[in-house]
N, C-alpha and C positions, 0 to 999 in steps of 0.2 A: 602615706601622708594625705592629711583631704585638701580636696581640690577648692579654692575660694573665688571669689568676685570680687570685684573691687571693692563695694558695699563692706564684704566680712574684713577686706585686710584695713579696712577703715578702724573697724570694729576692734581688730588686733592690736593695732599701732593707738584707743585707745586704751586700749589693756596696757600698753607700753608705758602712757602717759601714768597711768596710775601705780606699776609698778616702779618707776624714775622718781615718783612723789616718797614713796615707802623709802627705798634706799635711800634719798636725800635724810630721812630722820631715822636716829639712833632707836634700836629697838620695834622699828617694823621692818618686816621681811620682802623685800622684791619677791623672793622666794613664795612665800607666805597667799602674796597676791595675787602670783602666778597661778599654787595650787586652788585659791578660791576661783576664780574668773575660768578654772577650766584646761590651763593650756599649761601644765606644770611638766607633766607626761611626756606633751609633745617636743616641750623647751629642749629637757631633759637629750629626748630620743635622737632630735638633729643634732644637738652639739656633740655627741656622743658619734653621730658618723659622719663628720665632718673630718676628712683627712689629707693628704695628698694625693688620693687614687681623684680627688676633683679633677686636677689638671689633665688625668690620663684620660677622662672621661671627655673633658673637656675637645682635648685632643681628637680623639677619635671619633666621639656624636653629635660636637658644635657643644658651643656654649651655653645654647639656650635649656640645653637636654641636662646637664651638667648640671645648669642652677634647678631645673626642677627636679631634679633625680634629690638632690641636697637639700631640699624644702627651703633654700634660701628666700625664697620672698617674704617667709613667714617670719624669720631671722630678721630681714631689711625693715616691714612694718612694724616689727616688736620693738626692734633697737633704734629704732626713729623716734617711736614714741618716749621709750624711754630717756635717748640722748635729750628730748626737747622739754622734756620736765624735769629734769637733771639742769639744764643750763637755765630756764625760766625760776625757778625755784632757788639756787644758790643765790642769787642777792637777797632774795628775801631771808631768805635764814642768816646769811653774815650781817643784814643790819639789823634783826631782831638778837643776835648775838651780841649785838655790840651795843642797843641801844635796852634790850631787855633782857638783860641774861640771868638773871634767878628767874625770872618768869620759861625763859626758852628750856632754863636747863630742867629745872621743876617738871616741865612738861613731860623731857628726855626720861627723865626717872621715874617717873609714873609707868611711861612704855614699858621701860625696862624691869619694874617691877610685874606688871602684868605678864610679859615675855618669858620672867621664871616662871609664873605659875602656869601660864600656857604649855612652856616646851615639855616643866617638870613634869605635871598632872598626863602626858604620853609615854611617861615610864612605867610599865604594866606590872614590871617587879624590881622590888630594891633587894639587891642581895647584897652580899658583904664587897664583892668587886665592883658592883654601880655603886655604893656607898662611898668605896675609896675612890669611884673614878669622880665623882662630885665633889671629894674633897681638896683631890690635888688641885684640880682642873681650878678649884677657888682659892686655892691658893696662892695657882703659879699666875693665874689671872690679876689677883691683888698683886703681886709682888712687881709683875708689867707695870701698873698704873703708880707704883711709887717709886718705879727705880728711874734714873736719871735717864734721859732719853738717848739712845746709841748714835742718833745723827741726825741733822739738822732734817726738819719735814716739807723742805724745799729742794733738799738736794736729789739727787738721781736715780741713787742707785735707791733713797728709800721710797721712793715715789715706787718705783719697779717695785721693790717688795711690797709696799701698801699694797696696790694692786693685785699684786699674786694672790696674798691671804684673802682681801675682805669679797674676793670672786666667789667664796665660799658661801654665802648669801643668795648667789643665785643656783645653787646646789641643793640645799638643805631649807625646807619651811620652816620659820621660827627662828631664824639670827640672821640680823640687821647688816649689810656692808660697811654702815653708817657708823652701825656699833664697832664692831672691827677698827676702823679708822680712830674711833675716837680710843680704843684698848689701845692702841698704836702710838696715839700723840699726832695721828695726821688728820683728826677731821676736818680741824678748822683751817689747817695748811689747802688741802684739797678742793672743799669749799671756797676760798680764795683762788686759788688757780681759773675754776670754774665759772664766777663771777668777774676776774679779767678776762675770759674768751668773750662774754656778756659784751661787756664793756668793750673789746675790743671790734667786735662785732656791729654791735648797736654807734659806735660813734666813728668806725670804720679806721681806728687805726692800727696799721700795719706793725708795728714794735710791739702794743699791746696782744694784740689779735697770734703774731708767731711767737712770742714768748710762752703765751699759754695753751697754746696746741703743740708745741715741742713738751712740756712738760705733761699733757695729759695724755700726748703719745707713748710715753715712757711708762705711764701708770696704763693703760692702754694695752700694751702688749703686755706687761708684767700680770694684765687681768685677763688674757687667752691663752698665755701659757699657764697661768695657774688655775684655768678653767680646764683644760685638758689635762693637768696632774692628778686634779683634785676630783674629777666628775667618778673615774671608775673607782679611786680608790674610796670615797667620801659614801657613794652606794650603795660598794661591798657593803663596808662599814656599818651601812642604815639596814640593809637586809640579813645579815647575818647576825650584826651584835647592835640592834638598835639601842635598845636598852641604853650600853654602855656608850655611846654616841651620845645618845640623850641626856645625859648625867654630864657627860664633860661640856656640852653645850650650856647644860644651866648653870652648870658650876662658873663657869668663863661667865655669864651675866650677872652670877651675884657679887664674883669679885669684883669685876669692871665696875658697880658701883661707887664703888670711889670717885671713878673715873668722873662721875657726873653729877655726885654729890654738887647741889649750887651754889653754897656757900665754899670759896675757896680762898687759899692765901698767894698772894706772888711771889715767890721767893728767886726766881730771875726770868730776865726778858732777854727777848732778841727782835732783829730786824725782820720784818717779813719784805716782800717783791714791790714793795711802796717806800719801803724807806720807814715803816711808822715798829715802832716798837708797839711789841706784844707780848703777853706773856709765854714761858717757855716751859719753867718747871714750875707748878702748881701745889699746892699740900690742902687737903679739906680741915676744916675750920668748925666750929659751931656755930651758929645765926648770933648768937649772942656777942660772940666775939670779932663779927665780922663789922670793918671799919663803918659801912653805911646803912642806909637803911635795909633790912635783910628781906623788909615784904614778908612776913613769913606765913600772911592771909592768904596773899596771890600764890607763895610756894605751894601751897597746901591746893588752894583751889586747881592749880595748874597739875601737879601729880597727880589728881582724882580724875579731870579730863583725858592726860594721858593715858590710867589705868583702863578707862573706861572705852578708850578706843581701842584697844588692843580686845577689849575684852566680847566689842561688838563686831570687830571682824573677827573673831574666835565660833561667834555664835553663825556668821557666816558660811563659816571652814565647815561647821557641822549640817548645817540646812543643806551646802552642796553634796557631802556626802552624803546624805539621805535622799537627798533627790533623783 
């Protein structure tokens, strides 16, 4: 593992900073910004031997030997960065959600259009089993976003699972945590949580403040046990049947469309962690027939932004290789 200065883990923690921005929106990859900026390799390398032989190290050579044997400091500046534009960035996207949302969502679906054609265009051959692995994967992805949702996205045990899956984003370039969450029905739940640690933080109260670090504790470890499920088996998978990875990956974004279609219907609410009713279960709509005005200029100018961001960190992802 290379050895740094304070200067470089500055340098890391901001690399953290900008992949925390990515995961906060649907359809860019933490991942993604990892492999551009360089340190996707190394991410990769430490979480992968991070185990219990720490403590035995620990034990026996001091603790200082332990964290550097484990490249932990690299881990502490990445995930600082990250943690701190994760928590700076969730108010701003819950009140552009809530004050512009055919504009926010618009944006989402631009990403996530650009994100199939990024992931797809790494498929080197279609053969008749990538074929079908794209088709299921679009199916079963659609079938996620219209079925009823299995349990409240405040409760516990789905926070745990949210977490487990959308850790998959920091495994794999090219699929969004953010997205995950929202395939889930938890972004906007999640997002909330986030923006009361904010809150509880910034105006120092204590109910606010442990309500929302119990809950993203929960989502928290549910995202290191499923980083350690998910790192060797998700690898294999990219090294041996990429192809087929890749196919079910893009398949899962063209379905999840739906999901962020902007024009939507409310067909029931429930309470979120304020008391305020929100919607719950959603159905996409046409612009036409949507009750307000549907903006369908800004829809339009907003997906082309989106598309085009994705498309200049793509051109990124390529200069580095080449470099």
């Amino acid at each position: 593992m290379p050895q740094r200065n304070l200067l470089q883990y500055l340098v890391v923690t901001a690399k953290g900073l900008a992949m925390g921005a990515a995961d906060v929106v649907p359809g860019v990859s933490g991942g993604t910004i990892a492999f551009i900026s360089g340190i996707y390799e190394e991410l990769i390398e430490t979480i992968h031997k991070i185990d219990l032989q720490f403590f035995s190290l620990w034990k026996k050579e001091g603790f200082k030997t332990a964290w550097k044997q484990y490249n932990l400091s690299f881990l502490l500046a990445l995930f600082s960065g990250v943690f701190i534009s994760i928590v700076s960035l969730a108010k701003i996207i819950t009140w552009l959600l809530t004050d512009y949302p055919i504009m926010v969502w618009s944006f989402f679906f631009g990403l996530v259009i650009a994100s199939i054609v990024y992931v797809g265009k790494q498929v080197t051959k279609w053969q008749a089993l990538t074929v079908i692995a794209l088709i299921v994967a679009t199916a079963l992805s659609y079938i996620i976003t219209i079925a009823d949702p299995v349990g409240s996205p405040d409760s516990i045990w789905f926070l745990f699972f949210a977490g487990f899956i959308a850790i998959i984003a920091m495994i794999l370039p090219g699929i969004s945590g953010a997205f995950i969450l929202l395939l889930l029905g938890a972004y906007t739940s999640v997002i909330g949580i986030v923006t009361q640690l904010s809150e509880g933080i910034t105006t120092l109260d204590s109910s606010l403040l442990i309500g929302a670090f119990s809950k993203l504790s929960v989502f928290g470890v549910g995202a290191i046990i499923g980083l350690k499920v998910f790192s060797r088996a998700l690898n294999w998978m990219f090294k041996h049947h990429k192809n087929i990875i890749l196919a079910v990956l893009t398949g899962f974004m063209i379905g999840a469309l739906n999901k962020i279609w902007p024009w939507k219907e409310v067909l029931q609410t429930r309470l979120n962690h304020k008391g305020v009713e929100v919607p719950f279960i959603e159905q996409s709509i046409l612009p036409i027939d949507y009750p307000q005005d549907p903006q369908i200029l800004y829809a339009v100018l907003f997906t082309v932004i989106g598309f085009l961001s994705i498309f200049i960190l793509e051109q990124l992802a390529v200069k580095k290789q080449k470099a």
